[in-house]
N, C-alpha and C positions, 0 to 999 in steps of 0.2 A: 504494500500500500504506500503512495506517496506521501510523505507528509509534509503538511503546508508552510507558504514559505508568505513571510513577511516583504511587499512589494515596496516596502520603505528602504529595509536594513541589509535585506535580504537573507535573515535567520530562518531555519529551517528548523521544525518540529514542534509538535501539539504542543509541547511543555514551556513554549516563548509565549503559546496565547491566553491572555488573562480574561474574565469579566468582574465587571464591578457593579453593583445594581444601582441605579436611581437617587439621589437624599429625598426625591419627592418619593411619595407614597399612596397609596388608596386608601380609605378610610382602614379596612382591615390590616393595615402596615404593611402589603404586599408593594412592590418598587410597581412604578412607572415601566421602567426602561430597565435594560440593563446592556452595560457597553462592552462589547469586545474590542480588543486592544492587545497590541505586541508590547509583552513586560520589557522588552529588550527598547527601543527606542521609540513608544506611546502611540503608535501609527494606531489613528480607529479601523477598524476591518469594517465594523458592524453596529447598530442601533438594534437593540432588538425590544419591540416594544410587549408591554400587557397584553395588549388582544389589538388582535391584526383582523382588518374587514379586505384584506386585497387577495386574490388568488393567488400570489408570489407566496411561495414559503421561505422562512430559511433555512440557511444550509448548518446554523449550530444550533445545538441540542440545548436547553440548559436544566439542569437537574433538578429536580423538585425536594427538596432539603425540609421540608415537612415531615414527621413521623412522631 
Protein backbone atom coordinates (compact mmCIF):
# COMPACT_ATOMS: atom_id res chain seq x y z
CA UNK A 1 0.00 0.00 0.00
CA UNK A 2 1.31 3.55 -0.64
CA UNK A 3 1.58 5.78 1.85
CA UNK A 4 0.64 9.30 1.75
CA UNK A 5 2.96 11.99 1.08
CA UNK A 6 2.71 15.56 2.27
CA UNK A 7 2.53 17.96 -1.01
CA UNK A 8 4.16 20.79 1.17
CA UNK A 9 7.39 18.94 2.67
CA UNK A 10 7.19 16.09 0.80
CA UNK A 11 7.10 13.46 4.08
CA UNK A 12 5.81 10.26 3.49
CA UNK A 13 3.76 8.16 5.98
CA UNK A 14 0.35 7.91 7.88
CA UNK A 15 2.38 8.79 11.08
CA UNK A 16 3.35 12.68 9.79
CA UNK A 17 -0.62 13.17 9.55
CA UNK A 18 -2.32 14.66 12.53
CA UNK A 19 -6.05 15.92 13.23
CA UNK A 20 -7.20 18.40 15.70
CA UNK A 21 -10.93 18.86 16.21
CA UNK A 22 -12.63 22.30 16.34
CA UNK A 23 -12.44 24.86 19.81
CA UNK A 24 -16.08 25.58 18.53
CA UNK A 25 -18.47 22.95 19.59
CA UNK A 26 -22.28 21.67 19.27
CA UNK A 27 -24.34 22.05 22.19
CA UNK A 28 -23.58 18.37 23.15
CA UNK A 29 -19.55 19.36 23.05
CA UNK A 30 -19.05 17.38 19.96
CA UNK A 31 -16.40 19.68 17.47
CA UNK A 32 -17.58 21.49 14.57
CA UNK A 33 -14.76 20.50 12.35
CA UNK A 34 -11.84 18.71 12.61
CA UNK A 35 -8.52 19.49 10.79
CA UNK A 36 -6.12 17.34 9.15
CA UNK A 37 -2.60 18.56 8.97
CA UNK A 38 1.01 17.32 8.33
CA UNK A 39 2.70 17.21 12.02
CA UNK A 40 5.89 17.69 10.12
CA UNK A 41 5.42 21.25 8.58
CA UNK A 42 1.28 22.20 9.36
CA UNK A 43 0.26 21.82 5.50
CA UNK A 44 -3.84 21.53 5.90
CA UNK A 45 -4.69 18.28 3.72
CA UNK A 46 -8.21 18.55 4.94
CA UNK A 47 -11.50 20.33 6.73
CA UNK A 48 -13.57 17.78 7.72
CA UNK A 49 -16.75 18.81 8.98
CA UNK A 50 -19.85 17.46 11.59
CA UNK A 51 -22.36 16.53 8.81
CA UNK A 52 -21.67 16.93 5.24
CA UNK A 53 -25.02 17.53 2.80
CA UNK A 54 -22.75 17.07 -0.46
CA UNK A 55 -22.24 13.75 -2.35
CA UNK A 56 -18.39 14.03 -2.10
CA UNK A 57 -17.16 11.93 0.61
CA UNK A 58 -13.96 11.97 2.28
CA UNK A 59 -11.15 10.07 1.96
CA UNK A 60 -10.17 10.11 6.06
CA UNK A 61 -11.76 8.03 8.54
CA UNK A 62 -11.92 9.79 11.85
CA UNK A 63 -12.58 7.41 14.90
CA UNK A 64 -15.25 7.69 17.12
CA UNK A 65 -13.56 7.88 20.72
CA UNK A 66 -16.88 7.42 22.60
CA UNK A 67 -17.36 4.28 24.71
Amino acid sequence: MAEPKCPACQIEGIDYFASKPASETAKNGTPWFYVVYCNQCGHVHQIISKHSFSANQSPFVMPDIRR
